[in-house]
Every structure is written in structure tokens, then in C-alpha cells.
C-alpha positions as CSV (number, residue, x, y, z in Angstrom):
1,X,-0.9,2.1,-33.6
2,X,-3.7,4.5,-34.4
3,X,-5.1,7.0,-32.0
4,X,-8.1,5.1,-31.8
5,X,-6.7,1.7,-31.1
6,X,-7.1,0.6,-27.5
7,X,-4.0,1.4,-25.0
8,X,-1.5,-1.8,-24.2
9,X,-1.1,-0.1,-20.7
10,X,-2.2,-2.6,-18.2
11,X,-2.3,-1.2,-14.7
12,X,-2.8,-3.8,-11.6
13,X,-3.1,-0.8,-9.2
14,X,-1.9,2.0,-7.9
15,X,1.1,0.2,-6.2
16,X,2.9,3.7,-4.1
17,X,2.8,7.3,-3.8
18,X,5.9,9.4,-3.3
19,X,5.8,12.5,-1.2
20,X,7.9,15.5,-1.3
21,X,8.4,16.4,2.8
22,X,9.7,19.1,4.9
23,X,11.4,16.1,7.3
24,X,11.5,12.5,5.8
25,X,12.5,11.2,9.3
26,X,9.9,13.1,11.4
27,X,7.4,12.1,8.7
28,X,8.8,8.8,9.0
29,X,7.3,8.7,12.7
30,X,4.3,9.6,12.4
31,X,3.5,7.2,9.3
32,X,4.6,4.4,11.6
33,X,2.8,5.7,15.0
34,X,-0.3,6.7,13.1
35,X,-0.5,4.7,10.4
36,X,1.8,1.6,11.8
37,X,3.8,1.5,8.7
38,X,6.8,-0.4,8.7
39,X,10.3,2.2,7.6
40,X,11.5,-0.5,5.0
41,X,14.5,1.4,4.1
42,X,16.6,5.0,4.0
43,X,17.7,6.2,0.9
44,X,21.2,6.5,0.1
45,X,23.6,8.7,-1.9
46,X,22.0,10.1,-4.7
47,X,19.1,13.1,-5.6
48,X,16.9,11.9,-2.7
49,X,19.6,11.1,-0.1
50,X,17.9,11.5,3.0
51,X,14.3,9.8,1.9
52,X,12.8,7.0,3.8
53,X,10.8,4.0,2.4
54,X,7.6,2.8,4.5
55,X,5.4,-0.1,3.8
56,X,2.0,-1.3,5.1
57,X,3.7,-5.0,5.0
58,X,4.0,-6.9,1.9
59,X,5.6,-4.4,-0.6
60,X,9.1,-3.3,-0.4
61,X,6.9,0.8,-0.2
62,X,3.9,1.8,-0.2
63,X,5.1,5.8,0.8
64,X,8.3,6.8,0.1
65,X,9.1,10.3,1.7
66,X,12.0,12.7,0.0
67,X,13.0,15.6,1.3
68,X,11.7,18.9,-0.4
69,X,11.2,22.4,-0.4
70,X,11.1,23.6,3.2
71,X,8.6,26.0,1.7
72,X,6.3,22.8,1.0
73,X,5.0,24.8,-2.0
74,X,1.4,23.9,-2.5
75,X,1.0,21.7,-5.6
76,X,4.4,20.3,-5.7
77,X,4.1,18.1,-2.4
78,X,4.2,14.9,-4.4
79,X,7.3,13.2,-6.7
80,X,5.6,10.9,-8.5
81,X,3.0,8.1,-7.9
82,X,3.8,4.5,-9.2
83,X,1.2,2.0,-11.0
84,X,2.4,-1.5,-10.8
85,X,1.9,-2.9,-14.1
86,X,-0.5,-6.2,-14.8
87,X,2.2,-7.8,-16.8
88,X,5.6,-8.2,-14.9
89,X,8.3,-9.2,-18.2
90,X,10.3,-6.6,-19.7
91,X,8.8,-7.3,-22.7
92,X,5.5,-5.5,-21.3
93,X,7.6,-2.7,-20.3
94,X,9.2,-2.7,-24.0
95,X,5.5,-2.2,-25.4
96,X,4.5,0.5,-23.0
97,X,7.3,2.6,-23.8
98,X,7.2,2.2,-27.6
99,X,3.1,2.9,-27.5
100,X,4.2,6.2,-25.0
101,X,7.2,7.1,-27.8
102,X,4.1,6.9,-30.8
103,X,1.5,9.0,-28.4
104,X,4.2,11.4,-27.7
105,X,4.1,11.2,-24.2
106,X,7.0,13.2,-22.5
107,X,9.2,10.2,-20.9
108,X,11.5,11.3,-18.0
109,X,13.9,8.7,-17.7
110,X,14.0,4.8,-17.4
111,X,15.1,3.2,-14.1
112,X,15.9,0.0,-12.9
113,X,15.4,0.0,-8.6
114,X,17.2,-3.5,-8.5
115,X,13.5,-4.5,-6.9
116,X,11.8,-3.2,-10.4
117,X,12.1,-1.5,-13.5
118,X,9.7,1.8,-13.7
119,X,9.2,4.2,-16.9
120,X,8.9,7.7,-15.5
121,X,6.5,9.8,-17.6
122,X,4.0,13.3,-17.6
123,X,1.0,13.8,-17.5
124,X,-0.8,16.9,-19.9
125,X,-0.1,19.0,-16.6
126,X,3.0,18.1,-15.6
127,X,2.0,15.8,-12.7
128,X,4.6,12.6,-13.0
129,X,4.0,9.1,-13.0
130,X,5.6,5.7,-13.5
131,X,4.6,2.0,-14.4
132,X,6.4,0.1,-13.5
133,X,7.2,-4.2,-13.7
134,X,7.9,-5.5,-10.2
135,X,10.9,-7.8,-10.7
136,X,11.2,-9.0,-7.2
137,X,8.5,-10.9,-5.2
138,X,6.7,-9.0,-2.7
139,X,5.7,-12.0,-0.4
140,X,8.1,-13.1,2.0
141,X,9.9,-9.9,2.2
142,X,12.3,-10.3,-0.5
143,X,11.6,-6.9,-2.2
144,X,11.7,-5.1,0.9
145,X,15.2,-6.6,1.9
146,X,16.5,-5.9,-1.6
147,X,15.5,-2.0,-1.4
148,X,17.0,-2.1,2.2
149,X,20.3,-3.3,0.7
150,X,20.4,-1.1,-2.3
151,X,19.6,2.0,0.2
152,X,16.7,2.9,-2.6
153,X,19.7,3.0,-5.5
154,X,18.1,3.5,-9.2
155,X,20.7,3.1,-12.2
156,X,19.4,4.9,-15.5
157,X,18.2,2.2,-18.3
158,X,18.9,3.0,-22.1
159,X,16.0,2.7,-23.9
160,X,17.3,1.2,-27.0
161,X,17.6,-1.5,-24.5
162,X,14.5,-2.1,-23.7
């Protein structure tokens, strides 16, 4: 693909935002008595043990909320901020990372969260971002019961497997 062919990336919307807080329970509260969100789930084992999931309603998070620098740097407050993809097969995902691999975009790592499968990528200034296919509906509550049973678990994907 040349650098002026048009971009395969098809964003539906910005789908979550994921914030780096002093106190991911206290924050937790005041989402839900300010904002009414719903705490989805807690985060288990892992690099953001201790992080809480909230959601508006429908999705399984709209705000997750890790736990971070008791300094709360300025700058480094957010994680990363999700865009839910248009198309939802892997094969979309396939595309998107072979088009970031030939634009030499710096790719983080590859995750599958059980309730979707994100690419985790820079931006030019270092700000991180992920698209991601949503494998699991979002009406009913089934994606919000599956991240409540995999306690926000992520296992690494291989990219030759895409």
C-alpha cells in the first residue's frame, strides 16, 4: 500500500478511555455517585491488579481506572483510549495490523480481553491507543458478565496469528 492510498482503519467510535488514578476504588465512587456508572468489574492478578471497570450500561466499560503514580504526573494520567473498530471479524483486525506493520507504526502488543481482541499502538508522541474488534455482544449484558468473570484478564496474541 502506498502512502497515499486511503487507510483500511475503520473506527465506529471512540468506544473507552482508561485512566491512570491515585485510588481506582475511591475513583470508583465517585464515577458511580456522580456520574451513576455501573462498576462492571475489578481487575485481577496481573499489571493492573487493583483497577476497576465502570460502564454507563450497555458496554462491558466505558472507564476503566488502574492504579498509577501516586504523584499523578501531569501528562501521564491516561493508559490508553480504545476505538471500537467498524468491522468486528478478525480478519479486519488482520488488515489493520498489516497496514500499521507497512506505515511503521510502533505496535505495543496484541491482546485478546476474552470480550475482544485490541491492537495496542503509538501515536507520533507517545500517546497509546488501541482498536479493537468487539467479540462479544454488548446488549443484554453479556460482555459485561464475561469481563466480570475474567476479572479484566488479557492473554498476549502472536501476531503471526492474526
Amino acid at each position: 500500500m502506498s502512502q497515499t492510498e486511503k487507510s483500511p482503519i475503520r473506527v465506529a467510535k471512540i468506544a473507552h478511555i482508561v485512566l491512570f488514578v491515585k485510588d481506582p476504588e475511591a475513583s470508583a465512587k465517585w464515577y458511580s455517585d456522580v456520574l451513576n456508572m455501573k462498576l462492571v468489574a475489578r481487575a485481577g492478578d496481573g499489571p493492573y491488579k487493583g483497577g476497576v471497570f465502570m460502564s454507563f450500561g450497555l458496554s462491558d466499560h466505558d472507564i476503566a481506572l488502574f492504579p498509577g503514580d501516586a504523584e499523578g504526573e501531569k501528562g501521564k494520567e491516561f493508559e490508553h483510549i480504545g476505538l471500537m473498530m467498524d468491522g468486528t471479524s478478525m480478519d479486519d483486525l488482520r488488515r489493520n495490523y498489516s497496514f500499521f506493520k507497512e506505515r511503521g507504526v510502533k505496535i505495543a502488543e496484541i491482546l485478546d480481553h476474552g470480550v475482544s481482541t485490541g491492537i495496542y499502538f503509538y501515536d507520533p508522541d507517545g500517546h497509546m491507543l488501541e482498536v479493537f474488534c468487539q467479540r462479544i455482544d454488548q446488549e443484554g449484558g453479556a460482555s459485561q458478565a464475561e469481563l466480570n468473570r475474567n476479572q479484566g484478564q488479557a492473554e498476549p496474541v502472536d501476531p503471526t496469528l492474526l
